[in-house]
C-alpha positions, 0 to 999 in steps of 0.5 A: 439909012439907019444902022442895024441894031445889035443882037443886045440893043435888039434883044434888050428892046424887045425885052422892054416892049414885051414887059411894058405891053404885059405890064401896062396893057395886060398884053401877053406878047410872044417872043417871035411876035415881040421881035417883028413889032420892035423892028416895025417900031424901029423901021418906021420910028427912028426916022423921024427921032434921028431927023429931030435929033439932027434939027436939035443939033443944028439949032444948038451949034447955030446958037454956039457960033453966034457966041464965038 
């Protein structure tokens, strides 16, 4: 289980979501609205970017142990 976002991490990404979606898609995103598509975003996607992260690692410390 993934832990919570600060009120910061959480405010600084859904500041970014709101500038990239006017900037790049011309999409005028309430704050309310910007916070309920960055949690969806978090729930659903970080699952997946932790598990890659942890593959990553594994290879990387398998490929280090064979060296020692």
């Amino acid at each position: 289980m993934m832990k919570s976002l600060s009120k910061q991490q959480k405010n600084d990404l859904t500041q970014k979501l709101t500038n990239y979606l006017n900037d790049e898609l011309a999409i005028d995103i309430g704050g309310f609205d910007a916070e309920f598509l960055c949690d969806f975003i978090v729930e659903q996607f970080s699952p997946h970017f932790y598990n890659q992260g942890v593959a990553d690692a594994q290879i990387k410390n398998a490929a280090t142990s064979r060296f020692n």
